[in-house]
C-alpha positions in Angstrom: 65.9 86.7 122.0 62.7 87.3 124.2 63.3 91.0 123.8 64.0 90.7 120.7 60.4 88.8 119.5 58.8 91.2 122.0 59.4 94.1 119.7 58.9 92.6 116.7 55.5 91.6 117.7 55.1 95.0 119.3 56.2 97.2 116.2 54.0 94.9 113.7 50.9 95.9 115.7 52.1 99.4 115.9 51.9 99.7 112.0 48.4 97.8 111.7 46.7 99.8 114.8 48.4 103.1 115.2 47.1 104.8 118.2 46.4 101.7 119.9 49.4 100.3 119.9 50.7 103.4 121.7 48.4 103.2 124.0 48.8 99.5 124.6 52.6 100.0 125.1 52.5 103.1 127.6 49.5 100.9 129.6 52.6 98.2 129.7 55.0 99.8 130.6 53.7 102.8 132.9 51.8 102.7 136.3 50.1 105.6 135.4 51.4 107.3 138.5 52.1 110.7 136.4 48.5 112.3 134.9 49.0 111.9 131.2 48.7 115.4 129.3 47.9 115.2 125.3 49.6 117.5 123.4 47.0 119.7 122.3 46.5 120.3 126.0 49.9 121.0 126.3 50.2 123.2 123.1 47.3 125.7 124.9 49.2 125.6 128.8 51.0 129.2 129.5 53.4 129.6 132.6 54.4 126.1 133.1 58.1 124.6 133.2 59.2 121.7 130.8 61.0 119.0 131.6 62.9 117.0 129.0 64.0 113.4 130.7 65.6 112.3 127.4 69.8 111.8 127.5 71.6 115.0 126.3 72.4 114.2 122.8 68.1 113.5 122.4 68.2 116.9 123.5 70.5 118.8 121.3 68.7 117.1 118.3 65.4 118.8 119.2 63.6 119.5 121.9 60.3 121.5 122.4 60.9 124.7 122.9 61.6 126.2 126.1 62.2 122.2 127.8 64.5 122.0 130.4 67.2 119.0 129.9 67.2 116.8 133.1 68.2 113.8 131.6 67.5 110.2 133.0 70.3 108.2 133.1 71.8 110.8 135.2 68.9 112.7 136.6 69.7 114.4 139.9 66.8 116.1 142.0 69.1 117.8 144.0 70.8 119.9 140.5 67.0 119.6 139.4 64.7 121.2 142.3 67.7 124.4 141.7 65.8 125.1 138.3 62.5 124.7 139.5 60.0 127.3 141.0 60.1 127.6 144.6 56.4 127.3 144.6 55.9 123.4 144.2 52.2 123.5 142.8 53.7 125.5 139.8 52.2 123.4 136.8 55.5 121.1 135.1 55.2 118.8 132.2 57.7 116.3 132.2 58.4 114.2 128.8 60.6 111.9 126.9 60.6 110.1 123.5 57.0 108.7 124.3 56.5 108.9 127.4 58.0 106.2 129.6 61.3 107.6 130.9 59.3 110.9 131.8 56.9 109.0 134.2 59.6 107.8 136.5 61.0 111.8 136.3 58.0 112.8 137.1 57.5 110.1 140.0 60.7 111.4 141.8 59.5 114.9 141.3 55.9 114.2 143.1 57.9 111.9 145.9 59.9 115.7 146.2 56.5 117.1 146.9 55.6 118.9 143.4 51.6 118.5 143.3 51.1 119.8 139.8 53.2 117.1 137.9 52.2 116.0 134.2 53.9 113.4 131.8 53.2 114.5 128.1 51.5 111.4 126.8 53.3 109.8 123.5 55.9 112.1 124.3 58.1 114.3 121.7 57.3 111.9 119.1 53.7 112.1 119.6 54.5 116.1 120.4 56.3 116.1 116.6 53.3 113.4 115.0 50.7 116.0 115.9 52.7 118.8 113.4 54.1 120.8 116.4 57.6 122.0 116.2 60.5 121.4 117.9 63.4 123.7 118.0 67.3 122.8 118.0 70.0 123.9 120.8 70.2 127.3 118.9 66.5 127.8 118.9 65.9 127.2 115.6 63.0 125.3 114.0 64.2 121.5 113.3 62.2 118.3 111.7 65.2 116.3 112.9 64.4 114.3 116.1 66.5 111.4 118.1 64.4 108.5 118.2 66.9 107.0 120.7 67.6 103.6 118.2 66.2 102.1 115.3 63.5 100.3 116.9 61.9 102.8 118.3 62.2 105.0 115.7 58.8 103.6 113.9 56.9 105.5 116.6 57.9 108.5 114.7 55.7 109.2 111.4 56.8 112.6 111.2 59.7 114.3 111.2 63.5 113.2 110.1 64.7 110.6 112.3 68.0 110.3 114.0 69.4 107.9 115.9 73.3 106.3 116.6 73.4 102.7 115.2 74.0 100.4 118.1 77.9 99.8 118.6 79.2 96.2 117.8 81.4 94.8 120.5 83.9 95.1 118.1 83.5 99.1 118.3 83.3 99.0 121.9 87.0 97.9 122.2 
């Protein structure tokens, strides 16, 4: 129930404040441990890898181009650090839905010794809000995009939103 009335009251001020909202929630729920990188920052970096902590099927919705899938839930930085440059102040952007799941990524990757480590503030729904494309698992241009569940997709405003209702318990059996 506490959950609950936390994202009601959280999603309410999202509609009335935009912006502020976001940054309200990422100041709550990050440690700012991981520099933020805005997406027009982002959309002008050459030579730099992209991490994409969202689950697989986030992923195969969309993803921005070129992005990596590392996952969360199952994020290993043993399989990981086999992708990455040997050269560990190689420039990575690390990102997720908006922004949260991506710092902890990025924590472990810094803890690894990686000194050039960003998280992509607001994340690919930010990324997709600010009119920059996202490509499917056949590289193709998509406006679809897994907002993870229904709650969090109102962070979205662009874009088609996809997301897996919630399983009853019923379903579950």
């Amino acid at each position: 129930m506490k959950y609950t009335i936390y994202f009601i009251t959280l999603f309410t001020f999202a509609f009335a404040n935009g912006q502020t909202a976001l940054d309200s929630l990422l100041q709550k729920e990050n440690k700012e441990s991981v520099p933020y990188i805005t997406v027009s920052e982002l959309a002008q970096k050459k030579n730099i890898v992209l991490l994409d902590s969202r689950e697989k099927i986030e992923y195969e919705t969309s993803h921005i181009e070129n992005a990596i899938c590392v996952g969360y839930d199952k994020f290993k930085l043993k399989k990981v650090k086999k992708l990455l440059p040997k050269d560990k102040d190689t420039p990575i952007v690390v990102y997720c839905s908006l922004g949260i799941r991506s710092e902890d990524v990025g924590e472990k990757l810094k803890k690894a010794g990686y000194t050039n480590v960003y998280n992509l503030y607001g994340g690919i729904f930010e990324w997709k809000n600010q009119d920059q494309s996202v490509v499917d698992t056949k590289g193709k241009t998509t406006e679809n995009i897994h907002t993870f569940n229904e709650d969090w997709s109102i962070w979205l405003k662009k874009g088609v939103k996809i997301f897996e209702k919630e399983k009853s318990k019923k379903d579950k059996q």
